[in-house]
C-alpha positions, 0 to 999 in steps of 0.5 A: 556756616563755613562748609571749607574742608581741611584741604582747603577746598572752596565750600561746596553749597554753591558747587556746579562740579564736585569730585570726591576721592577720585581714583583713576588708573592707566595701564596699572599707573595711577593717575589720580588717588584720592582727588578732591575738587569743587568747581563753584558756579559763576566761577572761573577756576583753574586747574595747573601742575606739572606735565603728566599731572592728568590736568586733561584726564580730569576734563575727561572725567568731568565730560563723562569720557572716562569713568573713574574707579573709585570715588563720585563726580558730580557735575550739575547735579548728575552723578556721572557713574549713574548715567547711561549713554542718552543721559550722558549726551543731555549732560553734555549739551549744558557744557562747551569745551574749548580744545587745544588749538582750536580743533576746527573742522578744516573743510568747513568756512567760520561759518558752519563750524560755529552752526555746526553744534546747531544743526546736531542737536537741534531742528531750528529753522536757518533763519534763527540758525544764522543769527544765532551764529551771526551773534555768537560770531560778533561776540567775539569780534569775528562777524566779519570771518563768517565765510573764511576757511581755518586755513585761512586764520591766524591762531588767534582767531581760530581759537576766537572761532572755536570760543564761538562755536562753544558757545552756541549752545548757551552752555552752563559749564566752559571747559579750556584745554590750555587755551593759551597755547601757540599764541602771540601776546596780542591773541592771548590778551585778547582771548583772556579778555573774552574767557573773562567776559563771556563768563560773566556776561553769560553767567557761566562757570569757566574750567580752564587747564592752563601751564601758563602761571601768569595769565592764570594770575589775572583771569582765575578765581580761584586755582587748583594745583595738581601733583601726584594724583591729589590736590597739592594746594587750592585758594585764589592765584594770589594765595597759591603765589605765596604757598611755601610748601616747595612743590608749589613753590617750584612751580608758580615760579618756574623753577628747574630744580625742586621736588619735581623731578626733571628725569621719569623714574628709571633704573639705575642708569650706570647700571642699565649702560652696563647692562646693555653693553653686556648683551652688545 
């Protein structure tokens, strides 16, 4: 039995994340309204669309940061809106993100960066607490890194420092805020090949945010691409590569001119010069 809806959402019967008409607003501007989104186990799946779009919201609302207004997300079988403070942390220990650059702690070496999620959430001898991080560390070619401090990396591996550290807790759930960011060819090769293969070696499903249409091409599943608060277009890189509705056209080929407008929404400009020059 095919459990695909009309929007053309992956089927749901092996989903680990599900979010179900989603409303969420900021300062009275809606951000999503009416957002669907299945995030099947196992997967790696992407999520895109232009700036401003809330692809980083979204990570907000799948962690529990943010609460949506309307609508349902369940993630591992937990409906968010029903979890306290102490359920919500228990949920949270299943997932690891990936933040934008990195975000080590400066004042802390490789080292006790990745031992630091260890050492919060659990009472484990430092025997075991230095091979754990000792294997997490070799996983990702930076055994050898152990004792240098952030300053002291390139962004490629402090972003491969900050995949070992999310990695520590043997998540279910990889989450990637733009992962490529700031990186030369060679680290981004290097980091897509580690996001592919740590998700299929650890059996994880892997969330990634990205802009970077290319690279998504390669290392996705399945992708999603948001506009105007909802899902505009879903199915695997390939398919969204050939989409001819123009919005998604516009963007899988980085084109300046279409549906997305370059300038915010403002008043009339000759009538706003006018204005201003009436009350110089």
């Amino acid at each position: 039995m095919n459990d695909s809806n009309d929007a053309g959402l992956p089927a749901t019967g092996g989903a680990i994340a599900r979010l179900s008409d989603v409303g969420y607003s900021v300062g009275g501007r809606a951000i999503f309204d009416g957002l669907d989104i299945s995030i099947e186990r196992g997967k790696v799946t992407a999520i895109m669309g232009p700036s401003g779009t809330g692809k980083t919201t979204l990570l907000r609302l799948i962690t529990g940061q943010v609460r949506a207004s309307r609508g349902s997300v369940v993630v591992d079988g937990e409906d968010l809106a029903t979890l306290d403070r102490d359920g919500l942390y228990l949920l949270r220990r299943r997932m690891g993100m990936l933040f934008q650059n990195g975000a080590l702690l400066t004042d802390l070496d490789v080292y006790e960066n990745v031992a630091f999620p260890v050492r919060e959430h659990t009472d484990l001898p430092e025997a075991l607490v230095s091979r754990i991080v000792l294997m997490k560390l070799q996983a990702v070619g930076l055994r050898g890194a152990a004792r240098l401090m952030p300053a002291e990396l390139s962004g490629g591996m402090s972003r491969r420092v900050a995949l070992a550290r999310a990695i520590v807790m043997d998540p279910k759930i990889l989450i990637y805020d733009e992962p490529f960011a700031g990186l030369d060819p060679i680290a981004l090769g290097v980091v897509m090949r580690l996001i592919r293969e740590t998700n299929d070696a650890l059996g994880l499903t892997s969330i990634v945010v990205s802009h970077d249409v290319h690279e998504i091409g390669k290392l996705a599943d399945a992708a999603y691409l948001l506009s105007g608060g909802k899902v505009i277009a879903a199915g695997t890189p390939a398919e969204l590569a050939v989409n001819p509705a123009p919005v998604v056209r516009q963007f899988m080929a980085g084109e300046a001119d279409g549906p997305v407008p370059f300038h915010y929404p403002a008043p009339d400009y000759a009538a706003q010069l006018l204005d201003s020059a009436a009350r110089a």
